[in-house]
C-alpha atoms as a printed R data frame, in Angstrom:
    type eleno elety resid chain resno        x        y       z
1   ATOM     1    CA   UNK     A     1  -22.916  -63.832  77.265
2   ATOM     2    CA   UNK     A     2  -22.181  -61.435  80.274
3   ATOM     3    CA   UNK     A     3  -24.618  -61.134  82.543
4   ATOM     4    CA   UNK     A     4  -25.183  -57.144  81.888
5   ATOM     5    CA   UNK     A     5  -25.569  -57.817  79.031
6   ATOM     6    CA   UNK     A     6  -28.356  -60.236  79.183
7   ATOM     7    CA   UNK     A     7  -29.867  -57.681  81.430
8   ATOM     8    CA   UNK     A     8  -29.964  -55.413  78.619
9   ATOM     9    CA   UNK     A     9  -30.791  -57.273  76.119
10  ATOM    10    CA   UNK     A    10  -34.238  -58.420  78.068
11  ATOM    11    CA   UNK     A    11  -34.874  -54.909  78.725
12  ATOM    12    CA   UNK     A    12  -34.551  -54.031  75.028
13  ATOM    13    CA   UNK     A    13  -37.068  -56.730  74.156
14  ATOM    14    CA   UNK     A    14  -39.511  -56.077  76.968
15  ATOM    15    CA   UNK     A    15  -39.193  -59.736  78.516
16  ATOM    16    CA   UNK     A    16  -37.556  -60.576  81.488
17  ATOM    17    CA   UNK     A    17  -34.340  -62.914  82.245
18  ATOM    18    CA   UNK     A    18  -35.495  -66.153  84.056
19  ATOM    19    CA   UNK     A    19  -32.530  -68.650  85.008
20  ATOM    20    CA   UNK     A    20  -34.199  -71.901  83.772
21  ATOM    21    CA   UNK     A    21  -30.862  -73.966  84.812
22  ATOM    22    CA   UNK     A    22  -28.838  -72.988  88.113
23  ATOM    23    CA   UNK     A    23  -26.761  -75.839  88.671
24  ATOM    24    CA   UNK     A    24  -25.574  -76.491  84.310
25  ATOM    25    CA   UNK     A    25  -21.641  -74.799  83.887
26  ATOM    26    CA   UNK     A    26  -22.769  -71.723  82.846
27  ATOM    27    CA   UNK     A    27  -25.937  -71.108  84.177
28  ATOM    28    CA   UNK     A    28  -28.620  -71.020  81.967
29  ATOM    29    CA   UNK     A    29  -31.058  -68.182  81.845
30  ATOM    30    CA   UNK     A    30  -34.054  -67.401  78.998
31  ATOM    31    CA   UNK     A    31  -35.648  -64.470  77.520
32  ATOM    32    CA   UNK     A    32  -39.080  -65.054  78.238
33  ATOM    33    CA   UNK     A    33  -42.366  -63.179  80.180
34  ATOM    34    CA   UNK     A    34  -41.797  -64.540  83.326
35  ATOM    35    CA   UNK     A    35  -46.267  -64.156  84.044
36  ATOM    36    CA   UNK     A    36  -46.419  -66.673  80.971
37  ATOM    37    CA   UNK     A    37  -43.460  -68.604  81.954
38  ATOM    38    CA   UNK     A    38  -45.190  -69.063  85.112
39  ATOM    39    CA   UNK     A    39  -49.072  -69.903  83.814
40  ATOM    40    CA   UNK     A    40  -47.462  -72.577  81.094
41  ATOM    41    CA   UNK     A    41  -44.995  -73.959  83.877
42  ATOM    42    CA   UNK     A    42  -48.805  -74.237  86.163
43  ATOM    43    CA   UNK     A    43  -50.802  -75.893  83.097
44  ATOM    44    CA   UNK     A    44  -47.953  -78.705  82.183
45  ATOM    45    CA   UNK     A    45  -47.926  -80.010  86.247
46  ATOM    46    CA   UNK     A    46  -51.921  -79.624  86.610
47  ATOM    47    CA   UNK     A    47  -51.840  -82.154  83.370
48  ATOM    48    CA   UNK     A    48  -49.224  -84.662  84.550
49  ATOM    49    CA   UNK     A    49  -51.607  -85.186  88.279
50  ATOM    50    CA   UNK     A    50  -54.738  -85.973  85.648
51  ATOM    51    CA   UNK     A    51  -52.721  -88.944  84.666
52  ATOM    52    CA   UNK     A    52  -51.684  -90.125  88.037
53  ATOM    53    CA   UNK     A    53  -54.386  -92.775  90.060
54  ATOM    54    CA   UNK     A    54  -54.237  -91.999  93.355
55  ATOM    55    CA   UNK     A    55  -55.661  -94.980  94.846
56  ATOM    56    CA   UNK     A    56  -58.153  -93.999  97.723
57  ATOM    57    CA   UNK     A    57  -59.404  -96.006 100.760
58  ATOM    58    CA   UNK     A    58  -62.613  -95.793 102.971
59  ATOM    59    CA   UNK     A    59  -63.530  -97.618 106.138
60  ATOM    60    CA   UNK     A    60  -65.810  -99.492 107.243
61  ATOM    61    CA   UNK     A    61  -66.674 -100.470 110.478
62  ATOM    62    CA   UNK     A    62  -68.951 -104.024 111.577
63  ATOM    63    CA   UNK     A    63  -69.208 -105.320 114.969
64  ATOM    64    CA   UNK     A    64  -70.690 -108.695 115.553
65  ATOM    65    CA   UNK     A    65  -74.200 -108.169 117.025
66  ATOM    66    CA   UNK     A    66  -74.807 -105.693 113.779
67  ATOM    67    CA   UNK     A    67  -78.251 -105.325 113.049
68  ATOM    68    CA   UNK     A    68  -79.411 -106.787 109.906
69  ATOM    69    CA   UNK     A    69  -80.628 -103.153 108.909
70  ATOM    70    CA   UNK     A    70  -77.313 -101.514 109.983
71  ATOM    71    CA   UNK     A    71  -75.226 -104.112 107.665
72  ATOM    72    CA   UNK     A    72  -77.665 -103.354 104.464
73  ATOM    73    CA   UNK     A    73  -76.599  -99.882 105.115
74  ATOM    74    CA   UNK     A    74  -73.144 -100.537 105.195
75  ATOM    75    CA   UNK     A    75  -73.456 -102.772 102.260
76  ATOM    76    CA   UNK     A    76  -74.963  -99.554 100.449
77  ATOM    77    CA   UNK     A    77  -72.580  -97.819 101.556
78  ATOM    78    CA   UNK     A    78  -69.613  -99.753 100.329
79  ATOM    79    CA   UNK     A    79  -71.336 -100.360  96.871
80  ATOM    80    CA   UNK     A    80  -71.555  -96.544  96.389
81  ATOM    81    CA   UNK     A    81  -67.473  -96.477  97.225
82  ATOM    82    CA   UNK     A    82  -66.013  -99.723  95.164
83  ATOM    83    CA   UNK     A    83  -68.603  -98.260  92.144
84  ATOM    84    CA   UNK     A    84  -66.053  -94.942  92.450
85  ATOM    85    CA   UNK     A    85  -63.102  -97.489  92.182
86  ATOM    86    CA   UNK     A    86  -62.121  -96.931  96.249
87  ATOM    87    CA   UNK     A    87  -60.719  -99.312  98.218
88  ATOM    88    CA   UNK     A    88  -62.342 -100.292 101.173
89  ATOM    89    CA   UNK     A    89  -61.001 -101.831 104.414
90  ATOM    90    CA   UNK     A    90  -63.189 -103.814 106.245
91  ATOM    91    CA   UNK     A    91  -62.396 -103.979 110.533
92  ATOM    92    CA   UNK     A    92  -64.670 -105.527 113.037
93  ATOM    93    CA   UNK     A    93  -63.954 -105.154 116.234
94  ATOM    94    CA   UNK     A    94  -65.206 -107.445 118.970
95  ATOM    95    CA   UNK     A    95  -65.524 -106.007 122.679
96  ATOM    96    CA   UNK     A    96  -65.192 -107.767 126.062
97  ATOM    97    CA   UNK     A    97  -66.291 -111.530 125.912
98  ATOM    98    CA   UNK     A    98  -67.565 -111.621 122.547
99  ATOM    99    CA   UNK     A    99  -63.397 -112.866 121.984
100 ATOM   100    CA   UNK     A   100  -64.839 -115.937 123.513
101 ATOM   101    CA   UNK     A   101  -67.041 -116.495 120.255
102 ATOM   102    CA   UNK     A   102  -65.302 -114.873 117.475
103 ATOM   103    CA   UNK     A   103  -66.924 -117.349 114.779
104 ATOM   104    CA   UNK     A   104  -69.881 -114.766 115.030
105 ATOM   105    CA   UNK     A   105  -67.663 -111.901 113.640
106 ATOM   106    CA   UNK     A   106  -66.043 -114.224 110.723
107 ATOM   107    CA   UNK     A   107  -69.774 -115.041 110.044
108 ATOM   108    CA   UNK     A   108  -70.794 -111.478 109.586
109 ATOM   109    CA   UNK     A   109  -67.952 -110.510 107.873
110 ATOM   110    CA   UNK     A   110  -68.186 -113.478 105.451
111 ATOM   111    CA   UNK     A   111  -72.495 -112.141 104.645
112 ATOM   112    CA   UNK     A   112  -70.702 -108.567 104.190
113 ATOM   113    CA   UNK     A   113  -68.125 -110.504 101.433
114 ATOM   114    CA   UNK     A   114  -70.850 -112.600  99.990
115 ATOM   115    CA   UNK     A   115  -73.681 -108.960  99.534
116 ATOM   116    CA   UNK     A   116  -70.884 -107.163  97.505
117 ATOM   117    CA   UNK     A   117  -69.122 -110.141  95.562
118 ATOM   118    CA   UNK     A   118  -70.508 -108.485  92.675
119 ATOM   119    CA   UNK     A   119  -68.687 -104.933  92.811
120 ATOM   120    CA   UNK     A   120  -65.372 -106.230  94.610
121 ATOM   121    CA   UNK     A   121  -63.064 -109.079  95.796
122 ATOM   122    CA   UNK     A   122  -61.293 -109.172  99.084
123 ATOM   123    CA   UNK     A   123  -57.214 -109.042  98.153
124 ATOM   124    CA   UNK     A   124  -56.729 -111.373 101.235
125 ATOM   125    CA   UNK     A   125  -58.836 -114.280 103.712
126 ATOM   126    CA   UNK     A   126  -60.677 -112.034 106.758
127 ATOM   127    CA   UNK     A   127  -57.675 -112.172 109.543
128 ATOM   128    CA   UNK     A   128  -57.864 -112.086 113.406
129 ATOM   129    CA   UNK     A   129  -55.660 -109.417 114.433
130 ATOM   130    CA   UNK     A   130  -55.519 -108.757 118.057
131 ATOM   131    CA   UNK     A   131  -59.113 -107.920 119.112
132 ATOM   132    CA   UNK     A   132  -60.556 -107.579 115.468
133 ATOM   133    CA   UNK     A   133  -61.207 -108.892 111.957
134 ATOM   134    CA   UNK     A   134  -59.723 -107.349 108.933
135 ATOM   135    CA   UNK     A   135  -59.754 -107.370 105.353
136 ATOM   136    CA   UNK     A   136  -59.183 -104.983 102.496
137 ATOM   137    CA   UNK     A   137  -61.839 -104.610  99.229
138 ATOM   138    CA   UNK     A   138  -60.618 -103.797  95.820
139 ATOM   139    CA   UNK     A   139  -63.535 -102.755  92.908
140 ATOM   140    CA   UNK     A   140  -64.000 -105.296  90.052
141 ATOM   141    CA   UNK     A   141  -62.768 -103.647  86.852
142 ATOM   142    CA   UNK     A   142  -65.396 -101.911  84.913
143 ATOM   143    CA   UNK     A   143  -66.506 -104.513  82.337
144 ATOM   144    CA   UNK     A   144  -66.976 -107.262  85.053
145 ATOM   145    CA   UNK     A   145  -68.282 -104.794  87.778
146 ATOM   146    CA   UNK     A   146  -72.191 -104.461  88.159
147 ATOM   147    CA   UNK     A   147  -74.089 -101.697  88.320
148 ATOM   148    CA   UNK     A   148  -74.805  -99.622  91.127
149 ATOM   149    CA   UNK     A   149  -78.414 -100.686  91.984
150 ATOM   150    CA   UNK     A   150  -78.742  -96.882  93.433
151 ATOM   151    CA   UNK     A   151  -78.517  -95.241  90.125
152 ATOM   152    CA   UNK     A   152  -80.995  -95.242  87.500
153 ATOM   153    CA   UNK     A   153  -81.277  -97.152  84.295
154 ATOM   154    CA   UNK     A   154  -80.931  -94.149  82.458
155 ATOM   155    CA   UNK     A   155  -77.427  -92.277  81.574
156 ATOM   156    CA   UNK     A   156  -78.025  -89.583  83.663
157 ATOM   157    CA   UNK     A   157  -77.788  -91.162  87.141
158 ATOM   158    CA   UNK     A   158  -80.787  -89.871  88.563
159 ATOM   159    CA   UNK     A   159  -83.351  -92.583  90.632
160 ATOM   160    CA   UNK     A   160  -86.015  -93.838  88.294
161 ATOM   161    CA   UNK     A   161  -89.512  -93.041  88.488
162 ATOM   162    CA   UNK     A   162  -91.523  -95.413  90.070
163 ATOM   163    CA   UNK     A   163  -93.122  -97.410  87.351
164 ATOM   164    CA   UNK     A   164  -97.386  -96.776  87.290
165 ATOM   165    CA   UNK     A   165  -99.651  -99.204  88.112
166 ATOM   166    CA   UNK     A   166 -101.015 -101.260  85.150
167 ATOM   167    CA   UNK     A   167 -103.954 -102.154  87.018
168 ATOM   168    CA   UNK     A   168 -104.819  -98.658  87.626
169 ATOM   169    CA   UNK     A   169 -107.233  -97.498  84.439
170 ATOM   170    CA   UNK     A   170 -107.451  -93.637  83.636
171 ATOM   171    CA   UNK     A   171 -110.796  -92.100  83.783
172 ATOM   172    CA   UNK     A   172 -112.488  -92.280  80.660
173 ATOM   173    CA   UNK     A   173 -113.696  -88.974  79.585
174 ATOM   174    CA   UNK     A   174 -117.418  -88.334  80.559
175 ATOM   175    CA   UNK     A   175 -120.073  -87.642  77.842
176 ATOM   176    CA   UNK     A   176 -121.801  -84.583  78.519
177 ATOM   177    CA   UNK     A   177 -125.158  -85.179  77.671
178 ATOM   178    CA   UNK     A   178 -127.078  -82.120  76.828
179 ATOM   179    CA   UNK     A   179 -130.231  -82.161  78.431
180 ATOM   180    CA   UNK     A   180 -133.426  -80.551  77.359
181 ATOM   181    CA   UNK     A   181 -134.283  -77.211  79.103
182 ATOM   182    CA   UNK     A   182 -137.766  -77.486  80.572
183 ATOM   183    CA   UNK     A   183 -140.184  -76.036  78.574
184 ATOM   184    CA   UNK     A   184 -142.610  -73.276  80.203
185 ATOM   185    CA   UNK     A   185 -146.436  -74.486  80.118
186 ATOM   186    CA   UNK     A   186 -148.490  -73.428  76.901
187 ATOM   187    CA   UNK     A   187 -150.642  -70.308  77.762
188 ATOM   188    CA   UNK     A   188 -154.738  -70.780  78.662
189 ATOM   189    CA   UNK     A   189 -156.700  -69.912  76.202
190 ATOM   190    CA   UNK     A   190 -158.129  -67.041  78.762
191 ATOM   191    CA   UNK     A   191 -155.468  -64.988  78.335
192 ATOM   192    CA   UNK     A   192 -153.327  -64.943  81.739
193 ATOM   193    CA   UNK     A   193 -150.521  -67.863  82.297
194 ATOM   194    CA   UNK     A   194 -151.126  -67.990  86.369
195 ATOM   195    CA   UNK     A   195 -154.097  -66.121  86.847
196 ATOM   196    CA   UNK     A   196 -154.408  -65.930  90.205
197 ATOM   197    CA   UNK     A   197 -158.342  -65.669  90.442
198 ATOM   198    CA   UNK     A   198 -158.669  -69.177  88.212
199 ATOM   199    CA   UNK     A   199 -159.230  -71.234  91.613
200 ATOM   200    CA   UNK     A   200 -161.394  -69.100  93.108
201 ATOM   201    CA   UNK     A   201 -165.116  -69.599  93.346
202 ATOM   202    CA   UNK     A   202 -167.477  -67.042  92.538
203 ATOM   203    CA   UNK     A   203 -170.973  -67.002  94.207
């Protein structure tokens, strides 16, 4: 078909002519909406990159006089990434003469391996390269993998409560005791209930 007259035919049906194969001998075009062409055409590529694992990698940095506070954090810190199924790569650097004593930076590095054994593996032995130690974490698959001691026990990730304390007893619930209203002193046979004359002596 001529090329007017593929113009004229998509005019006649209200579509428009979209050339779906340049380079094939002849070209070939379609009779399609080319707004639709264009939203299916969006949908089929944003479902292929749901299939694709695009393996990501985090840092994270030691040096050997870390604080034993500092390194929990990082330990935290690197839980949290290999329980998202990152990567991590592990580099401690050492700085002016601590290359004199660099079996202190293997021996941090090694506690760092040893705290997160249970989430991850290292894919190689801790190197020396140049003025640093490195090594790169991969997650534990799923069914071997523990759980993230940050989240709760529950399915819906939040912390748990802090449990109550057994020892702690709830107030029982006080007895009100109804007591009985004071009663107002009989009357004197006299008459008056305070007379004020009785007391007084008459000469």
């Amino acid at each position: 078909m001529g090329l007017g007259e593929a113009l004229s035919l998509a005019r006649a049906k209200g579509v428009d002519l979209v050339e779906v194969a340049p380079n094939a001998v002849p070209p070939v075009c379609r009779l399609v909406d080319y707004g639709k062409f264009r939203y299916e055409l969006a949908k089929r590529e944003k479902e292929s990159k749901k299939h694709q694992h695009a393996t990501r990698v985090k840092e994270v940095q030691l040096s050997a006089k870390i604080d034993p506070h500092d390194l929990a954090v990082k330990v935290e810190h690197a839980v949290d990434f290999l329980c998202e199924d990152m990567k991590i790569k592990v580099t401690l650097r050492f700085r002016g003469r601590e290359m004199a004593h660099t079996e202190y930076g293997f021996q941090v590095v090694q506690k760092f391996l040893l705290e997160i054994a249970p989430y991850g593996h290292p894919d190689f032995e801790p190197k020396l390269i140049g003025r640093g130690i490195n090594v790169m974490l991969s997650p534990l698959p799923r069914n071997k993998r523990a759980r993230n001691p940050r989240l709760a026990e529950g399915a819906d990730g939040q912390p748990a409560p802090a449990p109550a304390d057994q020892d702690q007893q709830p107030n029982p619930p006080q007895q009100v005791v109804n007591a009985p209203l004071p009663q107002s002193p009989a009357p004197k046979p006299d008459g008056f209930l305070n007379d004020p004359f009785a007391q007084l002596e008459v000469k």
